[in-house]
N, CA, C and O atoms as CSV, one atom per row, in Angstrom:
chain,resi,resn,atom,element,x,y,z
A,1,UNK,N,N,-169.891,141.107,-24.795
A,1,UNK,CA,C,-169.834,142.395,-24.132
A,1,UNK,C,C,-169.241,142.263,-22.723
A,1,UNK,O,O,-168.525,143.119,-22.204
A,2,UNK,N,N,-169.698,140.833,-22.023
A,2,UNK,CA,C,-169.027,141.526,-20.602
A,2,UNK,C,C,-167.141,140.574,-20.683
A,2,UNK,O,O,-166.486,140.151,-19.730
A,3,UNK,N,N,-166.887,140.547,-21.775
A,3,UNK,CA,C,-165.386,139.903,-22.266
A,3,UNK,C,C,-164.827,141.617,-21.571
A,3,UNK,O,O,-164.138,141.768,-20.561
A,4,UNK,N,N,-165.390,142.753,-22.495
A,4,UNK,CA,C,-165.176,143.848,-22.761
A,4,UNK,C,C,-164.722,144.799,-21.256
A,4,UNK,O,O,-163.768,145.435,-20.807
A,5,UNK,N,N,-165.906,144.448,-20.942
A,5,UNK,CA,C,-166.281,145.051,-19.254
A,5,UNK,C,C,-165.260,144.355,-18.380
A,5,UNK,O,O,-164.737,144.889,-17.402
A,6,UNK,N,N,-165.059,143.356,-18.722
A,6,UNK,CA,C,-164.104,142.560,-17.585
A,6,UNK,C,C,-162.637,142.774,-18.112
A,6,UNK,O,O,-161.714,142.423,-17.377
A,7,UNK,N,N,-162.397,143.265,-19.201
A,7,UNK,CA,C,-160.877,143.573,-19.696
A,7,UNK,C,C,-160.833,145.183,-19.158
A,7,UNK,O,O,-159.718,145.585,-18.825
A,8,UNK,N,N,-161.721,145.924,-19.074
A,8,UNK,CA,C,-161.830,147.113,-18.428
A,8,UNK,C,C,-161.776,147.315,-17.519
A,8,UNK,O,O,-161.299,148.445,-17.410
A,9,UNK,N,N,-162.027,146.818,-16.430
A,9,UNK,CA,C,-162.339,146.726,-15.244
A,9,UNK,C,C,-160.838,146.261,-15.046
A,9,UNK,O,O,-160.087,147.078,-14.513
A,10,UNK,N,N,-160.377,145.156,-15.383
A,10,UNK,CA,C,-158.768,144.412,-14.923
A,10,UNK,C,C,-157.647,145.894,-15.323
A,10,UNK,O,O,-156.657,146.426,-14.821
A,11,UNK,N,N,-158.403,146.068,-16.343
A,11,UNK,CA,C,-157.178,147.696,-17.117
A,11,UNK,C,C,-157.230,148.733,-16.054
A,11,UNK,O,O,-156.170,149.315,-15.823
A,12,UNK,N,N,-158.426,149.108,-15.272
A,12,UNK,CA,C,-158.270,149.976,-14.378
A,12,UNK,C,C,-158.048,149.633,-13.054
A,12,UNK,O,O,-158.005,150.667,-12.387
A,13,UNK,N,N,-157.885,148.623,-12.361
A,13,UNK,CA,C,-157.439,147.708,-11.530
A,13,UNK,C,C,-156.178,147.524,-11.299
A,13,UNK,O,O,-155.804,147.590,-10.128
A,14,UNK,N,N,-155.283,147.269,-12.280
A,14,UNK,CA,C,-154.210,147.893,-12.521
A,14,UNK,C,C,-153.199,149.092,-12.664
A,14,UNK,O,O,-152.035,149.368,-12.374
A,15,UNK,N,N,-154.824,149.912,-13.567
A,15,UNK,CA,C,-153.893,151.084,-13.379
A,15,UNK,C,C,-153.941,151.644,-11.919
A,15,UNK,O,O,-152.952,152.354,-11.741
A,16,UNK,N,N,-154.601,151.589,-11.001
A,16,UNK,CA,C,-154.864,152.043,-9.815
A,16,UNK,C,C,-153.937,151.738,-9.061
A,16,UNK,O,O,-153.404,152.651,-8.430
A,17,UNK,N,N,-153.520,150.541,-8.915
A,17,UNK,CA,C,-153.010,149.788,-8.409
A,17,UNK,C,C,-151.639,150.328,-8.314
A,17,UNK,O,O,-151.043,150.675,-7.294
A,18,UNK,N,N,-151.203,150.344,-9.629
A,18,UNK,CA,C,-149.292,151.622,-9.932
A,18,UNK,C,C,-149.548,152.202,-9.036
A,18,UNK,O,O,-149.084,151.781,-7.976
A,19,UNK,N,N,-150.025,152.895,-9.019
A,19,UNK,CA,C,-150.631,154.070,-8.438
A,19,UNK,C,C,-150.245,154.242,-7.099
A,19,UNK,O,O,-149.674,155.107,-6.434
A,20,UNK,N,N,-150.726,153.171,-6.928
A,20,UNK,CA,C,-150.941,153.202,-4.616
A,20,UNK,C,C,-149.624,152.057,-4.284
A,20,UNK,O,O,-149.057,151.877,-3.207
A,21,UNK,N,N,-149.369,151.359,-5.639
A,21,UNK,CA,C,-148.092,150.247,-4.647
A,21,UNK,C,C,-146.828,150.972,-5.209
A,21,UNK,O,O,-146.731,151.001,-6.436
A,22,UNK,N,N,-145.988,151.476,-4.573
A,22,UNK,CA,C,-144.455,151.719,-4.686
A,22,UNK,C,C,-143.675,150.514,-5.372
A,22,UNK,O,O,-142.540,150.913,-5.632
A,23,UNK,N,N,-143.824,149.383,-5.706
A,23,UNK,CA,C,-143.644,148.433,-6.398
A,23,UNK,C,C,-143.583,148.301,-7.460
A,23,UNK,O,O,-142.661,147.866,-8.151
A,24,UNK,N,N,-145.042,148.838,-7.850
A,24,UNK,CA,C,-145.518,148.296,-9.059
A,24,UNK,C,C,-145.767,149.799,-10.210
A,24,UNK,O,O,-146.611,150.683,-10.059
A,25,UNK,N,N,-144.848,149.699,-11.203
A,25,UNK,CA,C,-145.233,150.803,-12.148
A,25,UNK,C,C,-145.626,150.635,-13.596
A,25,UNK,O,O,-144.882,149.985,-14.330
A,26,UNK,N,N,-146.560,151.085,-13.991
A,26,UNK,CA,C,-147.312,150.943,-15.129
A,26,UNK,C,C,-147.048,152.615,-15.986
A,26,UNK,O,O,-147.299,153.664,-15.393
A,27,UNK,N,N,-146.475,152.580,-17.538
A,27,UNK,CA,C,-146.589,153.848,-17.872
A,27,UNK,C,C,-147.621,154.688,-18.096
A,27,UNK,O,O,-147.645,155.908,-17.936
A,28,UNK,N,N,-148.722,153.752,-18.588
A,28,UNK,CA,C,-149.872,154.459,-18.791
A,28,UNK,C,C,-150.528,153.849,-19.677
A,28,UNK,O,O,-149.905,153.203,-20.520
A,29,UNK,N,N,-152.027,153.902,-19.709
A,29,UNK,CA,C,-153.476,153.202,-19.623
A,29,UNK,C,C,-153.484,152.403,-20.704
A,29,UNK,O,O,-154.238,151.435,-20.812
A,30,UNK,N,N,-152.443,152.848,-21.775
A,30,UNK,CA,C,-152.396,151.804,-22.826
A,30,UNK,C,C,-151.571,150.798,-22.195
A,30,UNK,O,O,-151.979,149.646,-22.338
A,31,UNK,N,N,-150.573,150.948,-21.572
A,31,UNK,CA,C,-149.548,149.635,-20.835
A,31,UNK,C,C,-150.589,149.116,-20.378
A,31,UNK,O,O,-151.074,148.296,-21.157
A,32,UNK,N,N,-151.283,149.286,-19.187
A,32,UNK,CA,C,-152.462,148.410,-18.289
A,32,UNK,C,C,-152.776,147.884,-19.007
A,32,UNK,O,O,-152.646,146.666,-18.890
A,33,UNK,N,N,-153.539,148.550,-20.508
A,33,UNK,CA,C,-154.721,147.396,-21.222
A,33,UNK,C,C,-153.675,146.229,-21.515
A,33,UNK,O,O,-153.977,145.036,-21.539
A,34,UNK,N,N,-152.634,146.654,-21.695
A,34,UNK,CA,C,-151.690,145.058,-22.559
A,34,UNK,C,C,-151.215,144.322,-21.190
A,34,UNK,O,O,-150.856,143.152,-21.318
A,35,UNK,N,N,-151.184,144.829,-20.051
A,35,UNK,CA,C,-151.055,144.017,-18.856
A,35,UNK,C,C,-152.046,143.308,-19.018
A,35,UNK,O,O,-152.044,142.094,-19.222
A,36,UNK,N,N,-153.220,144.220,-18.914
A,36,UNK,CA,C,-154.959,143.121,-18.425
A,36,UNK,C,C,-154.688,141.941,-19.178
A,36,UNK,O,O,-154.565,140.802,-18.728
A,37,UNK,N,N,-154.605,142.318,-20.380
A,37,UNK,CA,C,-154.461,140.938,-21.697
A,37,UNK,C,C,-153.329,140.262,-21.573
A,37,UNK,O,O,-153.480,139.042,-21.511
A,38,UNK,N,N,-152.116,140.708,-21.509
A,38,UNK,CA,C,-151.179,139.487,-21.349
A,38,UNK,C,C,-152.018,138.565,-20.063
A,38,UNK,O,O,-152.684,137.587,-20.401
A,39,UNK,N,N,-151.924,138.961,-18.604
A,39,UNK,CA,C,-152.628,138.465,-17.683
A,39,UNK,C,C,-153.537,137.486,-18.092
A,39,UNK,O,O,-153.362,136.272,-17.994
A,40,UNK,N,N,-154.392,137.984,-18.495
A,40,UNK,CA,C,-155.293,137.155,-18.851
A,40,UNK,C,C,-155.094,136.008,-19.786
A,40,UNK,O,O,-156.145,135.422,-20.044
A,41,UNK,N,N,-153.986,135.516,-20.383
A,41,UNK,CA,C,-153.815,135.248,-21.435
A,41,UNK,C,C,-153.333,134.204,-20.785
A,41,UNK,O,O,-153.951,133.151,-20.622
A,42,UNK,N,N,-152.169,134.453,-20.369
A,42,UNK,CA,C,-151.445,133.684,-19.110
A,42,UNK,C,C,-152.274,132.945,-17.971
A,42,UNK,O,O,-151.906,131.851,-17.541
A,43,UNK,N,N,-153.433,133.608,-17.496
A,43,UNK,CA,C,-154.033,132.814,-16.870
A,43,UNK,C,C,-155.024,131.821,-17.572
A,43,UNK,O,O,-155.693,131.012,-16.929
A,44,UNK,N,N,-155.073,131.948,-19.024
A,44,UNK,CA,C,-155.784,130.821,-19.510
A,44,UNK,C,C,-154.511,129.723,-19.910
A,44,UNK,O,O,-154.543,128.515,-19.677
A,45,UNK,N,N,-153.614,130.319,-20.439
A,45,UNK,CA,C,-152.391,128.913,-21.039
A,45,UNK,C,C,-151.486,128.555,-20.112
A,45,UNK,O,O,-151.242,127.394,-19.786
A,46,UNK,N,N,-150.920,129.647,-19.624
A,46,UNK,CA,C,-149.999,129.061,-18.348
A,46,UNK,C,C,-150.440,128.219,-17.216
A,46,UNK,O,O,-150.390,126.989,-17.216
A,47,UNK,N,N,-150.935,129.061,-16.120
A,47,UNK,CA,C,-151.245,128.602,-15.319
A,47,UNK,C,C,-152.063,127.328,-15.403
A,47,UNK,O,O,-151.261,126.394,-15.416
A,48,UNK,N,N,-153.067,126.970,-15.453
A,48,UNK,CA,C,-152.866,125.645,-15.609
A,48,UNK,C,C,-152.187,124.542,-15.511
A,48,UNK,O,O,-152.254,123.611,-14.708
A,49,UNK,N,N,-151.418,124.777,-16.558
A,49,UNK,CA,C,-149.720,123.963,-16.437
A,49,UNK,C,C,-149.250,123.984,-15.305
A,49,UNK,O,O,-149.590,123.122,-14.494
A,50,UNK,N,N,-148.323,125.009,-14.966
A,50,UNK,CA,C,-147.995,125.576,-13.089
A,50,UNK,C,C,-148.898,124.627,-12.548
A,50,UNK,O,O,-148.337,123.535,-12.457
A,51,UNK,N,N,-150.064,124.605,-12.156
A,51,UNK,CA,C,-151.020,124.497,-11.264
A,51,UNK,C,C,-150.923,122.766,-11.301
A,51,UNK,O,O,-150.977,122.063,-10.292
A,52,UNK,N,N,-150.787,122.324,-12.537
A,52,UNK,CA,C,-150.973,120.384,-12.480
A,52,UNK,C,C,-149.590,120.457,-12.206
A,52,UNK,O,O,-149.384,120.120,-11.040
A,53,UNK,N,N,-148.319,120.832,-12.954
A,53,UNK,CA,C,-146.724,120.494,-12.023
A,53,UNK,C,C,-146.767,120.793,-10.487
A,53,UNK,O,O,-146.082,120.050,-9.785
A,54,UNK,N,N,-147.266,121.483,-10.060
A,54,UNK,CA,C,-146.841,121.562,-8.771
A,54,UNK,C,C,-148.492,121.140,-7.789
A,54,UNK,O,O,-148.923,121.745,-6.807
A,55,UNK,N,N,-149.009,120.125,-8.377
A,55,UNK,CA,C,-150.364,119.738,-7.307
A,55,UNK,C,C,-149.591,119.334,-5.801
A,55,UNK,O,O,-149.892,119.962,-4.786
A,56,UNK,N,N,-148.713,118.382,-5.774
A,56,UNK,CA,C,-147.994,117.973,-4.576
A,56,UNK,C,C,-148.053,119.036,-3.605
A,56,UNK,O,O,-148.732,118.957,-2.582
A,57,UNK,N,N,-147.434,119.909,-3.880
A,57,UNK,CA,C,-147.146,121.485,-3.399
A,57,UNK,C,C,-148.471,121.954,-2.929
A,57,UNK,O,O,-148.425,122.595,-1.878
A,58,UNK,N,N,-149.440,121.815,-3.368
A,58,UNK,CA,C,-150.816,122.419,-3.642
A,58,UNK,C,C,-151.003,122.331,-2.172
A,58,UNK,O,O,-150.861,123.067,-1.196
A,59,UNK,N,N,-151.659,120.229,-2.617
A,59,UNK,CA,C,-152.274,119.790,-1.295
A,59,UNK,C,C,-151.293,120.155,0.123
A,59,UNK,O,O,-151.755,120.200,1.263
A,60,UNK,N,N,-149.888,120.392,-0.229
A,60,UNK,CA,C,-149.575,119.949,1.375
A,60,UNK,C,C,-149.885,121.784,2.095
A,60,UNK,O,O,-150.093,122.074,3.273
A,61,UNK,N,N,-149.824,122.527,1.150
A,61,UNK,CA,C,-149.347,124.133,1.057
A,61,UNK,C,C,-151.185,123.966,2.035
A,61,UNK,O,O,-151.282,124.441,3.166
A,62,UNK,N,N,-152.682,123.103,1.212
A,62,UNK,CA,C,-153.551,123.211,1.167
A,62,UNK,C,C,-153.963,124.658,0.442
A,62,UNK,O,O,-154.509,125.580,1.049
A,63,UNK,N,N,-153.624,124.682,-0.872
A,63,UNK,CA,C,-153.673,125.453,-1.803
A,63,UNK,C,C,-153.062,126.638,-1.734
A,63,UNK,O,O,-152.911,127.235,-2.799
A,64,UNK,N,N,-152.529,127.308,-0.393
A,64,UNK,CA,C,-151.604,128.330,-0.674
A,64,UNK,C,C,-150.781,128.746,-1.362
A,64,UNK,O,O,-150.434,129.926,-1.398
A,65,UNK,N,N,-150.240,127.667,-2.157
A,65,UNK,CA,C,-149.260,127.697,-3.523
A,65,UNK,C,C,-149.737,128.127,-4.260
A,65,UNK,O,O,-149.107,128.569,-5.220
A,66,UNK,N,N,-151.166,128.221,-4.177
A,66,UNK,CA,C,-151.266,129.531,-5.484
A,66,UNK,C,C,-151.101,130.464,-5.331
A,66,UNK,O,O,-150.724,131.175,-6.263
A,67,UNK,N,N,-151.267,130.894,-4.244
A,67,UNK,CA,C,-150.530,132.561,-4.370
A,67,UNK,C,C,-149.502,133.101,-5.053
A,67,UNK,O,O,-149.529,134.115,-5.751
A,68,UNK,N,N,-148.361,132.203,-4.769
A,68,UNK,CA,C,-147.412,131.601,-5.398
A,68,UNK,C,C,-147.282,131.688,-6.584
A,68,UNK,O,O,-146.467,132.430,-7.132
A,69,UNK,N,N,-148.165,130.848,-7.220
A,69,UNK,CA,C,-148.134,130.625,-9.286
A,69,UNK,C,C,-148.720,132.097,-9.460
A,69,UNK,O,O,-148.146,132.805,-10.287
A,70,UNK,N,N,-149.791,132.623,-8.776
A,70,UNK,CA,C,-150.275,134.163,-9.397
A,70,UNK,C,C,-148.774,134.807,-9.049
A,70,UNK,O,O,-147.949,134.853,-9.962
A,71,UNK,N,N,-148.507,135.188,-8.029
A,71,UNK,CA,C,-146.821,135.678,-8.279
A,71,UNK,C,C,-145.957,136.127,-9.332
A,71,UNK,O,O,-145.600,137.140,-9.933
A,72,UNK,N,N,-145.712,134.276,-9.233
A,72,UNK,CA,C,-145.032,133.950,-10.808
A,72,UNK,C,C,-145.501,134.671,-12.154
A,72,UNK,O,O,-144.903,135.425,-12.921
A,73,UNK,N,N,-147.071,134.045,-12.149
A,73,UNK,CA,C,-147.515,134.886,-13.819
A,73,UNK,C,C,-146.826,136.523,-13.695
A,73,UNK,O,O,-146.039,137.127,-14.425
A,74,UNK,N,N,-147.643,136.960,-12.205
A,74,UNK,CA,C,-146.991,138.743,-12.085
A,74,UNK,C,C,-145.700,138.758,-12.536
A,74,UNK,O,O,-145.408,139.641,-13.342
A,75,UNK,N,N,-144.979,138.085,-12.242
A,75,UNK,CA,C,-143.310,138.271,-12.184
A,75,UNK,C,C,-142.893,138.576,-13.998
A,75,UNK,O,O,-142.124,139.411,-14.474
A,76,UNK,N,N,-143.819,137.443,-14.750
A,76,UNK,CA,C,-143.625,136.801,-15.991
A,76,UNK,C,C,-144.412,137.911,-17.085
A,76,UNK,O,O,-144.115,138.188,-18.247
A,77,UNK,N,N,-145.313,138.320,-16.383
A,77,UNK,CA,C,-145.891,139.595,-17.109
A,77,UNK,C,C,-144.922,140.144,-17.002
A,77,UNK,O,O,-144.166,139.891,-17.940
A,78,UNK,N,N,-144.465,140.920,-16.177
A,78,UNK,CA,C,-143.447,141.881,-16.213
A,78,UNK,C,C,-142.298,141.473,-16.861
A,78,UNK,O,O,-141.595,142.353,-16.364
A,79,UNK,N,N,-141.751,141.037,-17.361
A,79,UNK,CA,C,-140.673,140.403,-17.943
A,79,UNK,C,C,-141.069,140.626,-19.540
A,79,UNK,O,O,-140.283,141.083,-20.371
A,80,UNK,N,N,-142.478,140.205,-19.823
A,80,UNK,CA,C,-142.729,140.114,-21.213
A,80,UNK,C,C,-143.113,141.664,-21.516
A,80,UNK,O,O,-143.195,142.106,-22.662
A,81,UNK,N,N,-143.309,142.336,-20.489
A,81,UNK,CA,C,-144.022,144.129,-21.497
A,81,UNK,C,C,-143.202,145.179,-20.797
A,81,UNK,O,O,-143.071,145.407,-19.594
A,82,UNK,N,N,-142.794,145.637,-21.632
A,82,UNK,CA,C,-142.026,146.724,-21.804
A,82,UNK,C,C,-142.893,148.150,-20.869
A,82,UNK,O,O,-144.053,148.265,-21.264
A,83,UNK,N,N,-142.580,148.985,-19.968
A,83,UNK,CA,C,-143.454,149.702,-19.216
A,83,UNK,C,C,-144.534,149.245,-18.143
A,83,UNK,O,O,-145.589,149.795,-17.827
A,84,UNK,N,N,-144.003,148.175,-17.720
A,84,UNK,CA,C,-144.861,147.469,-16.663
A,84,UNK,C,C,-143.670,146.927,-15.834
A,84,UNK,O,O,-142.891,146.256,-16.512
A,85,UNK,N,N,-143.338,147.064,-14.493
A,85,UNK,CA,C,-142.686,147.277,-13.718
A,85,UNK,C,C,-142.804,146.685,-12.115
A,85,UNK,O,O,-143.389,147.390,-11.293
A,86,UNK,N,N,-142.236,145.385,-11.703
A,86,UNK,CA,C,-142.783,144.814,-10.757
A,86,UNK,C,C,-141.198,144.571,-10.014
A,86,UNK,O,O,-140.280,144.010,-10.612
A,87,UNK,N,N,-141.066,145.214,-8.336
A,87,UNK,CA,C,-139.608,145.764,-8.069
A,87,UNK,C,C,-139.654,143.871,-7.380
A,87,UNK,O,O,-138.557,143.346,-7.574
A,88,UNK,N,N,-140.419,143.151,-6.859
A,88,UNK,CA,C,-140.177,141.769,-6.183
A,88,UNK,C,C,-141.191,140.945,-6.049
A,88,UNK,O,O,-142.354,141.169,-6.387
A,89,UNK,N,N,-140.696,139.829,-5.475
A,89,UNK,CA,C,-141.737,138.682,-5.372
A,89,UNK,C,C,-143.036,139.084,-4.340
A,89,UNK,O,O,-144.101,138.513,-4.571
A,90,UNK,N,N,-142.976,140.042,-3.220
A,90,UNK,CA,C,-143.778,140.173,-2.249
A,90,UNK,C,C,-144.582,141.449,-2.999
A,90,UNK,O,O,-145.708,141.825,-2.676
A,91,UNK,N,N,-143.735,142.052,-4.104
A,91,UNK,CA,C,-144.697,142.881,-4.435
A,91,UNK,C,C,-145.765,142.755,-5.485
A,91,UNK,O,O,-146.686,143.519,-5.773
A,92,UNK,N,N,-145.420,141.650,-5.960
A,92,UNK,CA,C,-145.962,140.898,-7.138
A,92,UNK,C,C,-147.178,140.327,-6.110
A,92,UNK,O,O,-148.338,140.738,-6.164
A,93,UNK,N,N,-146.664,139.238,-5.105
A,93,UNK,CA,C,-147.765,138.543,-4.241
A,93,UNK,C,C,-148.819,139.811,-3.632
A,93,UNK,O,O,-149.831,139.461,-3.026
A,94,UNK,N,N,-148.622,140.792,-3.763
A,94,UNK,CA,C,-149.324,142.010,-3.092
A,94,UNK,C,C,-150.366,142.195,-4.044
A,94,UNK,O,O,-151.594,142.112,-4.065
A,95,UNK,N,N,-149.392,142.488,-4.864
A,95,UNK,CA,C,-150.359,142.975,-6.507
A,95,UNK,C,C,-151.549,142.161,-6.939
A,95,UNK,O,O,-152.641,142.625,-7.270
A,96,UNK,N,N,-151.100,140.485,-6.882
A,96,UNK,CA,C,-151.764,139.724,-7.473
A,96,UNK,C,C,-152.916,139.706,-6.251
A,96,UNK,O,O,-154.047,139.621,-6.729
A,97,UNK,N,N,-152.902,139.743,-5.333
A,97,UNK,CA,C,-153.905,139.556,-4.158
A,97,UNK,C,C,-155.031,140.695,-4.561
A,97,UNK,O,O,-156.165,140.336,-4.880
A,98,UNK,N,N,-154.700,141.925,-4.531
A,98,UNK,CA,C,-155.130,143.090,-4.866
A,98,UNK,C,C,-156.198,142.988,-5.978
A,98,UNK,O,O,-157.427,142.925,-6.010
A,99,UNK,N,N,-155.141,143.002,-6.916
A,99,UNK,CA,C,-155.536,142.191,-7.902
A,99,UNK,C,C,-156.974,141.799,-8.058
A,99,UNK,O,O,-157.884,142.627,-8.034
A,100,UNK,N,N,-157.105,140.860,-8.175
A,100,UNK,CA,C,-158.214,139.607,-7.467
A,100,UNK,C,C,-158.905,140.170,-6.678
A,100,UNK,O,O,-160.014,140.019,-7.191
A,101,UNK,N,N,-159.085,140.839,-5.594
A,101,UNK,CA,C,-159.929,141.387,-5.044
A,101,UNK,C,C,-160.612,142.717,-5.575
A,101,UNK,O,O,-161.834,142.853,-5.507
A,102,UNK,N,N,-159.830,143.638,-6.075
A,102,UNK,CA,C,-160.275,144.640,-6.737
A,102,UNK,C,C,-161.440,144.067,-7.960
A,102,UNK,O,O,-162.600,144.447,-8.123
A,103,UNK,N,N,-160.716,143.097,-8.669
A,103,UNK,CA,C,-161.182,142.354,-9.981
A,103,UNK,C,C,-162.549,141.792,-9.705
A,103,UNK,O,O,-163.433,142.089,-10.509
A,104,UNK,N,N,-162.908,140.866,-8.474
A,104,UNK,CA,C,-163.837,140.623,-7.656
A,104,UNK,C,C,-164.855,141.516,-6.971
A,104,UNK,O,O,-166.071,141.398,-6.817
A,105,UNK,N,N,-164.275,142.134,-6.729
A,105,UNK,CA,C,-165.590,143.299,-6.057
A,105,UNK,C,C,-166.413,144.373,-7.422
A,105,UNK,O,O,-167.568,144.748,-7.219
A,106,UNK,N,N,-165.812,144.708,-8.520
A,106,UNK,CA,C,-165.659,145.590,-9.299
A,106,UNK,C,C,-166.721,144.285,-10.537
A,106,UNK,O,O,-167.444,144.892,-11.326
A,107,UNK,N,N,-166.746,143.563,-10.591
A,107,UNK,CA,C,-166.976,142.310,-11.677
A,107,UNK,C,C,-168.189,142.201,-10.775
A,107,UNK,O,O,-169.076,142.431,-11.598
A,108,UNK,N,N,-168.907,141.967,-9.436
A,108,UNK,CA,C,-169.588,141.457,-8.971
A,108,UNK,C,C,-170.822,142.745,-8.901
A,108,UNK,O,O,-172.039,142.564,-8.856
A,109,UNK,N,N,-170.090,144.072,-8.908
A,109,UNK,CA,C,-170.699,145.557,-9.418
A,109,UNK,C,C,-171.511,145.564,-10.671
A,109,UNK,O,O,-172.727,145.733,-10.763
A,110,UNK,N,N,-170.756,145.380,-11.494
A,110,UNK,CA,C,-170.596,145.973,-13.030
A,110,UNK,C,C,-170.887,144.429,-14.377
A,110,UNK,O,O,-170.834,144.736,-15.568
A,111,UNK,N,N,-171.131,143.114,-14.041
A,111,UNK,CA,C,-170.944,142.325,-15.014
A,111,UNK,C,C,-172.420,141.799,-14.430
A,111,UNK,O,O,-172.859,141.676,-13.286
A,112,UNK,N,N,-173.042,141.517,-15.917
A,112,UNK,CA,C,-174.576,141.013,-15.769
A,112,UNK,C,C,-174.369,139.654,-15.868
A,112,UNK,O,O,-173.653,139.089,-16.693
A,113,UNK,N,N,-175.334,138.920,-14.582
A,113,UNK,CA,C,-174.758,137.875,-14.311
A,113,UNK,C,C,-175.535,136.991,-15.213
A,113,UNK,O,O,-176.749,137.193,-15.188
A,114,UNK,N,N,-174.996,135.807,-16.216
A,114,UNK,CA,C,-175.958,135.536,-17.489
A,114,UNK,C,C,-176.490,133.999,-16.821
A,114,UNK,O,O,-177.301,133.306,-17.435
């Protein structure tokens, strides 16, 4: 159940998000849900990968390079779904920050902590 809540929460996080960034456009609530899930999907298989190729980067960045790889996935979502719409790299780094914080505050609300 909270798989459920937390794919909900990322779906409206997103959709909000279109919304308020001039950047970023989503067609509508069914696009978000397949954002939340690609996203998510990506952050279990991809990243990872990203994250061990570029450790060098990591330590000297002292982990700022991830901002970076979340970026990237943003960039890479958008590329893979049709009606999801990301105009650059700073708006992607915006998004993904957002992102994450929205995702974070909203999850720390709403998900029973087991």
């Amino acid at each position: 159940m909270n798989l459920l809540i937390r794919l909900l929460i990322s779906t409206i996080v997103v959709f909000v998000l279109a919304h308020f960034l001039p950047g970023i456009a989503v067609d509508s609530f069914t696009t978000a849900l397949i954002v939340a899930v690609v996203l998510s999907l990506l952050n279990i298989f991809l990243k990872p990968i990203l994250i061990f190729l570029t450790i060098p980067v990591t330590i000297i960045t002292l982990g700022l390079f991830l901002l970076v790889i979340n970026a990237v996935i943003i960039l890479i979502c958008d590329k893979l779904i049709d009606g999801f719409g990301v105009s650059g790299f700073w708006y992607a780094l915006l998004f993904s920050l957002l992102l994450s914080l929205g995702q974070s505050i909203l999850n720390n609300i709403f998900v029973e902590k087991s």
